[in-house]
C-alpha positions as CSV (number, residue, x, y, z in Angstrom):
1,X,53.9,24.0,-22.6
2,X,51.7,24.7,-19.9
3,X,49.8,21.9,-17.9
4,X,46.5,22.4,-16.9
5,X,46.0,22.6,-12.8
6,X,44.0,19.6,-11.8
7,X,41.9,20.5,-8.4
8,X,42.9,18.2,-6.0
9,X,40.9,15.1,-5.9
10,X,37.9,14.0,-2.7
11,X,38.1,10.7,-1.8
12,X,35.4,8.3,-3.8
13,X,32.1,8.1,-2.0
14,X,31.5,4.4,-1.0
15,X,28.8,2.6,-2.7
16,X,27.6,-0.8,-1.2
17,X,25.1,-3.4,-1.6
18,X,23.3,-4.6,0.7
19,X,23.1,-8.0,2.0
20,X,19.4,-9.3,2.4
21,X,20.9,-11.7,5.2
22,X,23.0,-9.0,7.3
23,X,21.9,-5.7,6.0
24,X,18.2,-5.9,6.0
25,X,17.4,-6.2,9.6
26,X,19.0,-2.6,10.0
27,X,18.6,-0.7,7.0
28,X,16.2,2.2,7.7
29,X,14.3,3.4,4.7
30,X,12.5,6.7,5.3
31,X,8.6,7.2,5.2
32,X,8.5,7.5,1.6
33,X,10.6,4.5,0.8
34,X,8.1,2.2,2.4
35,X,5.2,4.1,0.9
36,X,6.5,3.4,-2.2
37,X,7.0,0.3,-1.8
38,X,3.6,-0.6,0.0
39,X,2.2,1.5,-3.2
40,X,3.5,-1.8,-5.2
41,X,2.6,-4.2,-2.8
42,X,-0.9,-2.8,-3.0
43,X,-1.2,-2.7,-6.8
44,X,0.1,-6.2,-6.7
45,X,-2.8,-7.2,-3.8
46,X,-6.0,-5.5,-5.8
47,X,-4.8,-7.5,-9.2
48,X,-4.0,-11.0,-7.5
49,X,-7.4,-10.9,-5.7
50,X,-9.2,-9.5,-9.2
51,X,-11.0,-13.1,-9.4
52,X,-12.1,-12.1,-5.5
53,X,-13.4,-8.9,-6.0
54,X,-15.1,-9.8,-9.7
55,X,-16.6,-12.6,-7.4
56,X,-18.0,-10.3,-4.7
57,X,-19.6,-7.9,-7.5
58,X,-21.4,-10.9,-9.1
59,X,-22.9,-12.5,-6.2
60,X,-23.9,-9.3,-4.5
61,X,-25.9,-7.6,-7.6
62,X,-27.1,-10.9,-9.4
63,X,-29.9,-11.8,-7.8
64,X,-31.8,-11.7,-3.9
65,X,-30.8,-15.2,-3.3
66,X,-26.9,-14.9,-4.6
67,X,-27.2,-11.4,-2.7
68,X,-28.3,-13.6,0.6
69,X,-25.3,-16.6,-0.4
70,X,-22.9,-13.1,-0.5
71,X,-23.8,-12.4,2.9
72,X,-24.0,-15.5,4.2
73,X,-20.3,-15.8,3.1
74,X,-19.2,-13.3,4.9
75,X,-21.0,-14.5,8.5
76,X,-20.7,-18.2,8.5
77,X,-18.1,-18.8,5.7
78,X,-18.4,-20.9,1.9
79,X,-16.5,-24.5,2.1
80,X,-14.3,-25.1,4.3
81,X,-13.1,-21.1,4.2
82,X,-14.3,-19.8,7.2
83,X,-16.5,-15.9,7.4
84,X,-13.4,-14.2,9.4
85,X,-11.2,-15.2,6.6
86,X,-13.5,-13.7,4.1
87,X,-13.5,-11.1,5.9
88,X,-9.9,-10.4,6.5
89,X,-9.5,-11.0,2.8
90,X,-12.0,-8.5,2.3
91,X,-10.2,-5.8,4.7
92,X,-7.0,-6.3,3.1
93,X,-8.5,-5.0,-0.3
94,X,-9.9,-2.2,1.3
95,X,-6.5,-1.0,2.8
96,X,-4.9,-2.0,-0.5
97,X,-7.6,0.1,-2.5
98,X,-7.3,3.1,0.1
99,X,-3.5,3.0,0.0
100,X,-2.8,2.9,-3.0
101,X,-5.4,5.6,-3.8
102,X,-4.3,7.7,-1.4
103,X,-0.8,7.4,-2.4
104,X,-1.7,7.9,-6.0
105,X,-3.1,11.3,-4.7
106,X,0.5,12.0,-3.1
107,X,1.8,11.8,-6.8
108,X,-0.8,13.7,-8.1
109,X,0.1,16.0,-5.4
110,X,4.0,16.5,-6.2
111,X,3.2,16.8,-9.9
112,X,0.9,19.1,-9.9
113,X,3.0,21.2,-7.0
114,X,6.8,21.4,-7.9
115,X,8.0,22.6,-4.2
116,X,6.4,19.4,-2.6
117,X,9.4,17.4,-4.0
118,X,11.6,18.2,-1.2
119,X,12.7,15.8,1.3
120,X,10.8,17.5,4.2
121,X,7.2,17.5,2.3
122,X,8.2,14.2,0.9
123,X,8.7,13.0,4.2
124,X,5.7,14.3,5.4
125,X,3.2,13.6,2.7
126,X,4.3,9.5,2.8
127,X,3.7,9.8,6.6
128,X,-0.1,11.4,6.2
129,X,-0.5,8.4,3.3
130,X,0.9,5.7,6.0
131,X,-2.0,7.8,8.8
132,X,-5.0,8.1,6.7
133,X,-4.6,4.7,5.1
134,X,-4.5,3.0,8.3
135,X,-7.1,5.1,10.0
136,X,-9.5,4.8,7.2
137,X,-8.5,0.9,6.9
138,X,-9.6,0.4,11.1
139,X,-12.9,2.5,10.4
140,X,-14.0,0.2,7.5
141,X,-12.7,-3.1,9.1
142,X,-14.7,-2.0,12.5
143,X,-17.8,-1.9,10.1
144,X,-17.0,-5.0,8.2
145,X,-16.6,-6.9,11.9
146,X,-19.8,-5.7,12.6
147,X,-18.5,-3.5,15.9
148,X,-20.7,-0.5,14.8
């Protein structure tokens, strides 16, 4: 009987895990690693602040006077929660909303087109997501602050 040549054998690739306490500090993800994980952060954001934003959409269409308390919120504060807080709270929905939409386009985008899954567009496309949501983010917070 005949045995069956074997082809010689490569050595294993080496698999670890990484150690949050060690390993974290120099792991490098690439653009779309952190765009996909910023894309969870910022689903996570707009839902834990749904009782914010269902808040804002009340007081702004109920009436003139919750319309003025609305504003008023936003420019001297409501409590003991000062106006910049609102406001920061306010500008980190709208970079949540704008990332996450715009990254949401970046899937439609790779669906729809079959040769955008390649590392090089891949790595591209997460780095116009990280550009436009940031720009768009600093042209809406310069509104909200009142610079223009």
């Amino acid at each position: 009987m005949t045995e069956l040549a074997t082809p010689p054998r490569q050595p294993r690739r080496e698999f670890r895990n990484i150690n949050p306490l060690s390993d974290l500090t120099t792991y490098r993800l690439p653009p779309a690693g952190i765009v996909s994980i910023l894309h969870r952060v910022s689903g996570a954001l707009m839902f834990l602040l749904l009782p914010f934003i269902i808040w804002m959409f009340d007081t702004s269409v109920s009436s003139e006077i919750s319309f003025a308390r609305f504003t008023a919120a936003f420019n001297v504060g409501l409590g003991f929660v000062p106006g910049w807080f609102i406001k920061l709270v306010a500008l980190a929905l709208i970079w949540a909303y704008l990332h996450h939409f715009i990254a949401g386009l970046r899937h439609l985008y790779m669906d729809v087109n079959h040769h955008a899954v390649d590392k090089k567009s891949g790595n591209s496309t997460a780095l116009a997501t990280l550009f436009l949501s940031i720009l768009l983010t600093v042209v809406l917070g310069a509104k909200l602050f009142g610079l223009y």
